[in-house]
C-alpha positions in Angstrom: 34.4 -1.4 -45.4 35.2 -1.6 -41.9 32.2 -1.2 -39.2 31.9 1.1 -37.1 33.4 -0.1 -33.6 30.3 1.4 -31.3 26.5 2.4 -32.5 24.1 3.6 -29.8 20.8 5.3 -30.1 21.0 7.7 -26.9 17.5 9.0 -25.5 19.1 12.9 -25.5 15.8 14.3 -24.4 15.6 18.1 -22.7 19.2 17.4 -21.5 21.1 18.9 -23.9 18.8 22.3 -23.4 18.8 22.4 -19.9 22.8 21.9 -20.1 22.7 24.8 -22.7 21.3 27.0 -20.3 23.1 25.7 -17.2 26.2 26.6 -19.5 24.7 30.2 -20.2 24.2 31.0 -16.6 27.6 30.1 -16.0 25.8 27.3 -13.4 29.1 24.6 -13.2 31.6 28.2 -13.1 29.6 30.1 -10.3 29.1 26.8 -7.9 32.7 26.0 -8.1 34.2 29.2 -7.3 31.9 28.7 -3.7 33.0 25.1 -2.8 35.7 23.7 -1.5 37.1 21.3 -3.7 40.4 19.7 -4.7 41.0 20.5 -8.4 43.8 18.3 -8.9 42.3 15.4 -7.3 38.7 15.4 -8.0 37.5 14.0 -11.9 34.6 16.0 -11.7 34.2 19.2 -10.3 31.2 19.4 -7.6 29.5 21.7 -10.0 29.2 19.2 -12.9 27.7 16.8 -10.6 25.1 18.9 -9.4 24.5 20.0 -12.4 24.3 16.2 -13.5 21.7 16.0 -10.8 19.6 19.1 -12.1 19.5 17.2 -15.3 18.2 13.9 -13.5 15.6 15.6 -11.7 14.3 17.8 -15.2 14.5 14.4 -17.2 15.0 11.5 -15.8 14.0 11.5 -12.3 15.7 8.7 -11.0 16.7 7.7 -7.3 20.2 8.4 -6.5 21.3 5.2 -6.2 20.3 4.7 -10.1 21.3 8.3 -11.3 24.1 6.4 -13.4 21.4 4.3 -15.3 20.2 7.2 -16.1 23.1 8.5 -17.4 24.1 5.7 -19.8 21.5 6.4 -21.9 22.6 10.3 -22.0 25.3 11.9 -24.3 27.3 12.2 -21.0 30.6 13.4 -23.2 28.7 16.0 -24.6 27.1 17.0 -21.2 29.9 16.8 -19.3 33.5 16.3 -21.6 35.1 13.7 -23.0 36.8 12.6 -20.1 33.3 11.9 -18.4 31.7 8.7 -18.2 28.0 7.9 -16.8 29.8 5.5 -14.0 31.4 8.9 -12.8 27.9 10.4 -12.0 27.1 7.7 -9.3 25.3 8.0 -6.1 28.7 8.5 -4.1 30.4 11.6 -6.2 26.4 12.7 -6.3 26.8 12.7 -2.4 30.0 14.1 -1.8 28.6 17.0 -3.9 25.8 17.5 -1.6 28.1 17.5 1.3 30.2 20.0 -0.2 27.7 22.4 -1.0 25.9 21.7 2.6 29.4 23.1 4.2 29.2 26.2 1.5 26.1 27.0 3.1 23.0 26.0 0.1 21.0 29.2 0.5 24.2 31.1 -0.3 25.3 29.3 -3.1 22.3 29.5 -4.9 21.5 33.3 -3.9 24.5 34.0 -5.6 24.1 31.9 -8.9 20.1 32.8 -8.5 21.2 36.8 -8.1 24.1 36.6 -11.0 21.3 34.7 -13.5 18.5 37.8 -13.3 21.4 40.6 -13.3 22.5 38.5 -16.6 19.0 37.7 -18.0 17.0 40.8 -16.8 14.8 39.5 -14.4 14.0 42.6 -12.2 14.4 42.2 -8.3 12.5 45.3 -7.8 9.6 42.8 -6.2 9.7 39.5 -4.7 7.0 37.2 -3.5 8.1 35.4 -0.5 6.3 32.0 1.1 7.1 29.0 3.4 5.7 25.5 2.6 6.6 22.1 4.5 7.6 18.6 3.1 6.8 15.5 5.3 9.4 13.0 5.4 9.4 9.2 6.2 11.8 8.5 8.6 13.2 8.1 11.6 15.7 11.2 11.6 17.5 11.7 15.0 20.8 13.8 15.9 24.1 12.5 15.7 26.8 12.7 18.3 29.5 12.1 15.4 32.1 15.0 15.9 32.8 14.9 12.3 29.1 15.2 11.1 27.4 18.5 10.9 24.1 17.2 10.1 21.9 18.5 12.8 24.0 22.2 13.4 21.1 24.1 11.7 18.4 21.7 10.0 15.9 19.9 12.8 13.7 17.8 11.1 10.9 17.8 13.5 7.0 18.1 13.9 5.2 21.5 13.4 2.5 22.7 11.2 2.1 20.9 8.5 0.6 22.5 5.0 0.6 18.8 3.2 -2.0 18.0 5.9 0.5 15.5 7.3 0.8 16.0 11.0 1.8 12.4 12.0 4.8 13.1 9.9 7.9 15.1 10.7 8.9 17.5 8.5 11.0 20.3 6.9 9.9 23.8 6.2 11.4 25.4 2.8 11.1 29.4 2.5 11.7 31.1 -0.9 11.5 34.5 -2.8 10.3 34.9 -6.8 10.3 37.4 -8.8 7.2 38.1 -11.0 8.4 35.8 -13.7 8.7 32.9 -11.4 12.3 32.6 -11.1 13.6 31.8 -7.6 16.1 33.8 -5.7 16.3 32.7 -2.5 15.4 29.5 -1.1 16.3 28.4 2.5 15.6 25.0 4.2 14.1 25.3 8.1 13.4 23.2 11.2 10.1 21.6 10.7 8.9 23.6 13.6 9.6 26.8 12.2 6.6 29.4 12.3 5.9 32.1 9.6 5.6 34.4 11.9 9.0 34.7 12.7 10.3 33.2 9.2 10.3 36.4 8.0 12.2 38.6 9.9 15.6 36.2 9.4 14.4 35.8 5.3 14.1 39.5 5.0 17.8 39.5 6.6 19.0 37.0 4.1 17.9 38.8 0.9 19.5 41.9 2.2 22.8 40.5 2.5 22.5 39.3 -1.3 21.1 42.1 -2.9 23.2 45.5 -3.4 22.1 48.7 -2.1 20.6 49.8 -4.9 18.5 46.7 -5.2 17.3 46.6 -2.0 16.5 50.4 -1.7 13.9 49.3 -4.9 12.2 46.1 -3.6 8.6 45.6 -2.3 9.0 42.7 -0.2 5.1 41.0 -1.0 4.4 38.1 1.7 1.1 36.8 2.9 -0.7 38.3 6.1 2.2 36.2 8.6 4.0 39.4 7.7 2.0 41.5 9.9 2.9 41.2 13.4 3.4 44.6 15.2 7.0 43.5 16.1 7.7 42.5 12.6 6.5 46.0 11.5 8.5 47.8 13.9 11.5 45.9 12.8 10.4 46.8 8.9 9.7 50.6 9.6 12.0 52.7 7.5 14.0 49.4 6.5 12.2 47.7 4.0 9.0 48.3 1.4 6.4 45.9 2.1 3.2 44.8 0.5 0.9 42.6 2.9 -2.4 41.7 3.7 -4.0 42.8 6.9 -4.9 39.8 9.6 -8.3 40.6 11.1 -7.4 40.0 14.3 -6.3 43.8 14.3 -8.8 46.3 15.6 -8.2 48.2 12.5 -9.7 46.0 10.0 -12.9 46.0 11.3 -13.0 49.8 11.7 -11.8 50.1 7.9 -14.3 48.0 6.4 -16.9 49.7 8.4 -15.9 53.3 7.0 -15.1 52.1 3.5 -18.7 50.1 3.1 -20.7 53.4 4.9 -18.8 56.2 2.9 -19.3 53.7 -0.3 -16.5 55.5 -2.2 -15.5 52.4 -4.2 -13.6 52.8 -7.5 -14.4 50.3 -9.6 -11.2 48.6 -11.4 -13.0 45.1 -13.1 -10.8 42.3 -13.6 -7.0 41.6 -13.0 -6.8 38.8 -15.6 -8.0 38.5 -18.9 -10.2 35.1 -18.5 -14.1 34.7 -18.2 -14.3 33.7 -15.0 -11.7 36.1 -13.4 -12.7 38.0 -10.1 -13.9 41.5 -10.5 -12.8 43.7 -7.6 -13.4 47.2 -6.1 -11.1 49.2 -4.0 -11.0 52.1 -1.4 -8.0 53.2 0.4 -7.0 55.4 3.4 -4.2 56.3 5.4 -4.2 55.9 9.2 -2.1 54.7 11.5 -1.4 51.6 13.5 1.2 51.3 16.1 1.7 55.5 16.0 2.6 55.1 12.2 1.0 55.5 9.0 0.6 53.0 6.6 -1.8 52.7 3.7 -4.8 50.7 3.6 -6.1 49.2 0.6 -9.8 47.8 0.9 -10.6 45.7 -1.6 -13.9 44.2 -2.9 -13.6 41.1 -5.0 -17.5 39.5 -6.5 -15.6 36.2 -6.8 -14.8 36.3 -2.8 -18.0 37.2 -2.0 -19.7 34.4 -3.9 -17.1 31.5 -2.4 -17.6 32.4 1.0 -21.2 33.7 0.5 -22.0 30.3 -0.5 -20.3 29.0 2.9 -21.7 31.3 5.3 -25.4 30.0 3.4 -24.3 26.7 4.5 -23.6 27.3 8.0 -26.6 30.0 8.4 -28.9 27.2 7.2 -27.1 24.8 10.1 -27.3 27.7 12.8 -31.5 28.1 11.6 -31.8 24.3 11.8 -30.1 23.7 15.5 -32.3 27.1 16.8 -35.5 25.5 15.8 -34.8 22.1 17.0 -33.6 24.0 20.4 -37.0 26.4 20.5 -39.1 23.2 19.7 -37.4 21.0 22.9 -38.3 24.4 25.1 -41.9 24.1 24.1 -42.5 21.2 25.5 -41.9 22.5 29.0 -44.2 24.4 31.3 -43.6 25.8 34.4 -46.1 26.7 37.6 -44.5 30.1 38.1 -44.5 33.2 36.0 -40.9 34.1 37.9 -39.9 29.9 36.7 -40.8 30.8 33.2 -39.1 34.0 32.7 -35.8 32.7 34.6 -36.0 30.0 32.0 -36.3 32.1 29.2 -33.7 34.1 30.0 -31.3 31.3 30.6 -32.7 30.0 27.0 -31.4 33.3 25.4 -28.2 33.2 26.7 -27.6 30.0 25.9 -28.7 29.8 22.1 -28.2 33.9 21.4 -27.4 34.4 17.8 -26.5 37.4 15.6 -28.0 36.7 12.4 -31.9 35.9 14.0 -34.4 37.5 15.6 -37.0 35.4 18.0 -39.3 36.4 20.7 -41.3 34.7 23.7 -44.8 35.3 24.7 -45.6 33.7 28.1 -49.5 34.0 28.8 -51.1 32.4 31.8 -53.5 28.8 30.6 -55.9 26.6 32.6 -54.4 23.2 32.5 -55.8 20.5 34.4 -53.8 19.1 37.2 -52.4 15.5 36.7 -54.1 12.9 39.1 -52.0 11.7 42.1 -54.6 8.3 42.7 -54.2 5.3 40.3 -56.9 3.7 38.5 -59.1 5.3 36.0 -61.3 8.8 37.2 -64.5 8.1 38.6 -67.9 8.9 37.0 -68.9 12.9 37.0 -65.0 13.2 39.0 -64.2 17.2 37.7 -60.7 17.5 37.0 -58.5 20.3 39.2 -57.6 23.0 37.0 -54.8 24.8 37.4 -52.9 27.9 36.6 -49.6 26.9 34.2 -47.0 29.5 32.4 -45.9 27.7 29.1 -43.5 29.7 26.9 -44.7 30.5 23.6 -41.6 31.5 20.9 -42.3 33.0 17.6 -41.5 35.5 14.5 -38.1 33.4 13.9 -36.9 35.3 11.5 -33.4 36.5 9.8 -31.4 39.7 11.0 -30.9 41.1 7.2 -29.0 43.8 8.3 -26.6 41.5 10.2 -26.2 39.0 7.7 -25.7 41.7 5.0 -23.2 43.0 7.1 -21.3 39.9 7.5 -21.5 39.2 3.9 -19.9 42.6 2.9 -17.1 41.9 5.4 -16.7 38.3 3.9 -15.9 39.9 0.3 -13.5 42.5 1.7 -10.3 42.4 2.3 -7.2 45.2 3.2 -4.2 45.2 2.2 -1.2 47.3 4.2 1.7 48.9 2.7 4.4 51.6 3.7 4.2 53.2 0.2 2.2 56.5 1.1 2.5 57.9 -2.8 0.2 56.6 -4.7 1.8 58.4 -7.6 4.8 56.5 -7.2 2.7 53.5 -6.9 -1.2 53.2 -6.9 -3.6 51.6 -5.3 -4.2 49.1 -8.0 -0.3 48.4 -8.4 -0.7 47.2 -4.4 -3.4 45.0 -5.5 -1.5 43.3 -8.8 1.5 42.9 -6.8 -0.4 41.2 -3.8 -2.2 38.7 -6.3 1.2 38.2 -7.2 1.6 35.6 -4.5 0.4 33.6 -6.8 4.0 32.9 -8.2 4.9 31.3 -5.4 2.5 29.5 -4.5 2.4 27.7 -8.2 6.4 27.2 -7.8 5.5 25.2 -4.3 2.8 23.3 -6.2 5.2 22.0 -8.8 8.0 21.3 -6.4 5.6 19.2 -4.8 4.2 17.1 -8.0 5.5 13.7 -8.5 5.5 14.3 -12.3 8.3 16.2 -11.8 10.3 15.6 -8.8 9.9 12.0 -7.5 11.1 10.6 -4.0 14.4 10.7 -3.1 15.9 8.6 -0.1 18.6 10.3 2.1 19.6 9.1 5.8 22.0 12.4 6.1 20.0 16.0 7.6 22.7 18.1 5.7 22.1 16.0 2.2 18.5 16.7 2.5 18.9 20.2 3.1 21.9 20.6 0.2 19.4 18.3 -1.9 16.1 21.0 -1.7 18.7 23.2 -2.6 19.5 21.4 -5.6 15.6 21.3 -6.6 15.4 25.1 -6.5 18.4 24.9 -8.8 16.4 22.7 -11.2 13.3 25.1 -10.3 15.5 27.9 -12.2 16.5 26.6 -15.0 12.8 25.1 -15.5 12.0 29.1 -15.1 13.8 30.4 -17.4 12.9 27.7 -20.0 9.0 28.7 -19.1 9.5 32.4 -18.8 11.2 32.6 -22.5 9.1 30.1 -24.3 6.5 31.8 -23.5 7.9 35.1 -24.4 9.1 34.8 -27.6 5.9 32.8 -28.6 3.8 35.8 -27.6 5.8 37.6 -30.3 4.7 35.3 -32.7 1.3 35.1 -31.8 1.0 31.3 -32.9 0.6 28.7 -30.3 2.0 25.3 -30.0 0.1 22.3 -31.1 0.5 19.3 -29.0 -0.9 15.5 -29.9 -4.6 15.9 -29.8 -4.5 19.2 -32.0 -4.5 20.8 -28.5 -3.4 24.7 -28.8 -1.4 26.1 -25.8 -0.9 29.6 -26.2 1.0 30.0 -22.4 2.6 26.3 -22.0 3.9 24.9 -19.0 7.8 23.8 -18.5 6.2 20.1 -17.8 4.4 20.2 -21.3 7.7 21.3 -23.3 10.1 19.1 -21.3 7.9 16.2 -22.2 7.4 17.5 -25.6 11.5 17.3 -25.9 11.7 13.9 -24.8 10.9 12.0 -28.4 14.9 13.7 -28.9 17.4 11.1 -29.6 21.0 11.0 -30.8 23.2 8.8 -33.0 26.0 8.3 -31.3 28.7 6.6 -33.7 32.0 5.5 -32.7 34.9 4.9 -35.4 38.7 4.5 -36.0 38.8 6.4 -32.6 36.0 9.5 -33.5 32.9 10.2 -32.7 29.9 11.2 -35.2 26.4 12.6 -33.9 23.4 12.6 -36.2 20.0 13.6 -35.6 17.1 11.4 -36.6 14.6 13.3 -39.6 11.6 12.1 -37.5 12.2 15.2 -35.1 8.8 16.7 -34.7 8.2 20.3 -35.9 6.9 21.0 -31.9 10.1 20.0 -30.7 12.7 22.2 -33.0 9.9 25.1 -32.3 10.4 25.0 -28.6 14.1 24.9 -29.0 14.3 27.8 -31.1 11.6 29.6 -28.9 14.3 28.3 -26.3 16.9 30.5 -28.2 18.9 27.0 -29.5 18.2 25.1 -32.3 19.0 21.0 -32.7 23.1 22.0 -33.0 23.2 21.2 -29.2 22.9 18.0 -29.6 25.7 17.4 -32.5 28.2 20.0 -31.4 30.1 20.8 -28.6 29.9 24.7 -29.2 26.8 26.1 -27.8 26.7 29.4 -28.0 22.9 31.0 -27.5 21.3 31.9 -31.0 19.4 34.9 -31.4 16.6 35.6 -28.6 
């Protein structure tokens, strides 16, 4: 019997998934029909190679320069075609893909893959959370003078306000918009310098040129209080939905926290989330008008706010009593030989240490004191001292201003929230409050774009390719998404969680914990008299071919080259 001429046992993994739902997005079709590319000339098409990279960063997270490594231990033919080999996905076709999709214009290309993919899937665009976070970079990036090179035309990689806590560093900002479920549909790449402020405005203008008139007619755009300028409301009025949170340095908030605490009118809604230790809130609303237009104004009480910075303002009430008493004891110790001394002094002393949350008050009462000998040496027998008239100031009754301090608590667990939306038929004051806390889905989408477990450090010298590359990353930030988002979805419907190692139950798992759970996949890969077989090992575990099929696939991915989405 003659041998087979090749056997290799290929560490498959997630890939074959993650290409099964690149393929059912139509990821490769939609990116190629934005670049320019030469068909005839190129072996693989600039889609395949970013989609190679999506891969890398989901499984493998290698550097560039090793993404072929990678590779060669991936069913590349089954990824990619035939006619593919892992030395074709090197670092150089990697970068010329990033160049291309740099001169397509990255936010564009994905809006429109991003856009196509929730039309398809029926992710509703009706509300997007919208946030900016910055990446430091190591580096020393400066602008080129290369006529050829558009590196620096629109990314500045720069210094500005740094959210990683990294201000020696120069940075980049990245802005994006996700739905409810998580799934991003825009993502743009700033200057480092770029403020919030004024990130919005061009955002908001981006999203309308990718959503249709319908869609855009429907969305509540929800962002955090940066939002709220009175020029960026002025540009919003009549344009655009909005969802916000009030900043406090407008007038208005304190006025509405004052009427919604005196007329106590709260209606009490109890948690948002199902857990034990979820927040609890209360909520008031009125309509008034700021800048000559009416908006509504959703006060909101939340126990769990109150106690976080209850505790702190404890903290720094306890440091305010400690630095007072240590001030009042070190005026004490003066006295002073005229009434009109002491009560200059005094008055100066309450100026200086005034505070709003404690009460003290000064006595200053005449006392004999006898006056301190101008001759040296000791007094002489039956010598009667001088006594004199001295004004020493006396404070006492230190004590807390409760109603102050009461005061400041109830305005430490409020909060408003603003919105355009007048009907609260059409969409109540609790909906405002759900689709603020919303933000959330953003903000977990940063974190995870942002944890070395799943994206590790890339080295780029170019501007453009590290703009085109974040791009990239939001790609691989979808199509973790939708893996999540449906997992989760159809495993609701079974009601049966997934047991991990450790007998651990996850009843809402994370895309890290069912990528890595995919990873004990490998393929036999057996090459003979010119054909290829594929077999599957039996030692698959029950986990794994659960989340496939949760997935909507089964383990046919891996051995055939038809694969078609089973049954959702």
């Amino acid at each position: 019997m003659k041998q087979p001429d090749q056997i290799l046992t290929l560490s498959a993994g997630p890939s074959q998934l993650i290409s099964a739902i690149c393929d059912e997005i139509g990821f490769e079709k939609t990116i190629n029909e934005q670049l320019d590319w030469d068909k005839d000339r190129c072996h693989l098409s600039p889609g395949a190679r970013i989609k190679a990279l999506v891969i890398n960063i989901l499984c493998g997270k290698e550097p560039l320069y090793h993404i072929h490594h990678f590779f060669k231990e991936q069913d590349v033919e089954m990824l990619f075609g035939s006619h593919v080999k892992a030395g074709d996905l090197n670092e150089y076709s990697i970068g010329r893909a990033l160049d291309a999709l740099y001169k397509a214009t990255p936010w564009k290309v994905y809006s429109t893959l991003s856009v196509s993919t929730c039309r398809k899937l029926g992710f509703s665009l009706s509300t997007l959370h919208n946030d900016t976070t910055s990446y430091s970079l190591y580096g020393d990036y400066k602008k080129t003078n290369d006529a050829t090179e558009e590196t620096t035309k629109d990314l500045e990689i720069t210094y500005g306000y740094s959210k990683q806590h990294r201000p020696d560093l120069k940075q980049i900002v990245l802005g994006m918009s996700v739905t409810p479920e998580r799934i991003p549909v825009l993502a743009n790449v700033e200057n480092g310098n770029t403020n919030d402020k004024g990130w919005n405005l061009a955002f908001i203008q981006k999203l309308r040129e990718i959503l249709s008139k319908e869609e855009w007619d429907q969305l509540i755009y929800q962002a955090d209080l940066a939002l709220i300028t009175t020029d960026n409301l002025r540009e919003m009025r009549g344009n655009l939905h909005f969802i916000s949170r009030l900043p406090e340095t407008f007038k208005i908030s304190h006025a509405l926290k004052e009427k919604a605490w005196k007329n106590g009118e709260w209606r009490e809604h109890g948690q948002l989330k199902p857990q034990k230790k979820a927040a609890s809130y209360k909520i008031q609303s009125f309509i008034e008008e700021l800048d000559e237009h009416p908006y509504r104004f959703v006060v909101v009480y939340s126990d769990k706010l109150n106690e976080q910075k209850g505790q702190t303002f404890q903290r720094n009430l306890r440091k305010e009593q400690t630095l007072l008493e240590k001030a009042i004891e070190k005026f004490e110790t003066t006295t002073y030989h005229c009434e009109a001394d002491a009560q200059e002094a005094w008055e100066a002393f309450q100026k200086a240490h005034s505070s709003h949350y404690f009460h003290y008050s000064c006595a200053i009462q005449p006392e004999q004191q006898a006056e301190k000998r101008t001759t040296r040496g000791r007094p002489k027998k039956g010598e009667t001292p001088t006594m004199i008239t001295v004004y020493p100031p006396r404070l006492h009754n230190l004590k807390e201003n409760e109603e102050a301090i009461e005061e400041k608590k109830r305005k430490l667990s409020t909060f408003i929230l603003i919105t355009d939306k007048l009907d609260r038929d059409e969409l109540s004051d609790v909906d405002v409050l759900q689709t603020y806390k919303g933000q959330e889905a953003a903000e977990t989408r940063f974190l995870l774009l942002k944890d070395p477990r799943l994206i590790d450090g890339f080295f780029l010298k170019k501007p453009s390719r590290i703009e085109a590359l974040r791009i990239v990353i939001v790609m691989a930030l979808l199509i973790y998404g939708i893996l999540e988002h449906r997992v989760r979805k159809n495993r609701k419907q079974e009601e049966k969680p997934l047991v991990l190692a450790g007998n651990s139950k996850l009843f809402r798992p994370t895309g890290q914990v069912l990528l890595k759970e995919l990873q004990e996949i490998k393929v036999i890969y057996i090459q003979q008299n010119g054909k290829v077989l594929r077999y599957l090992p039996d030692n698959i575990g029950e986990q794994a071919k659960r989340i496939l099929e949760l997935a909507g696939y089964d383990l046919s991915i891996y051995v055939s080259k038809k694969k078609e989405k089973v049954a959702n």
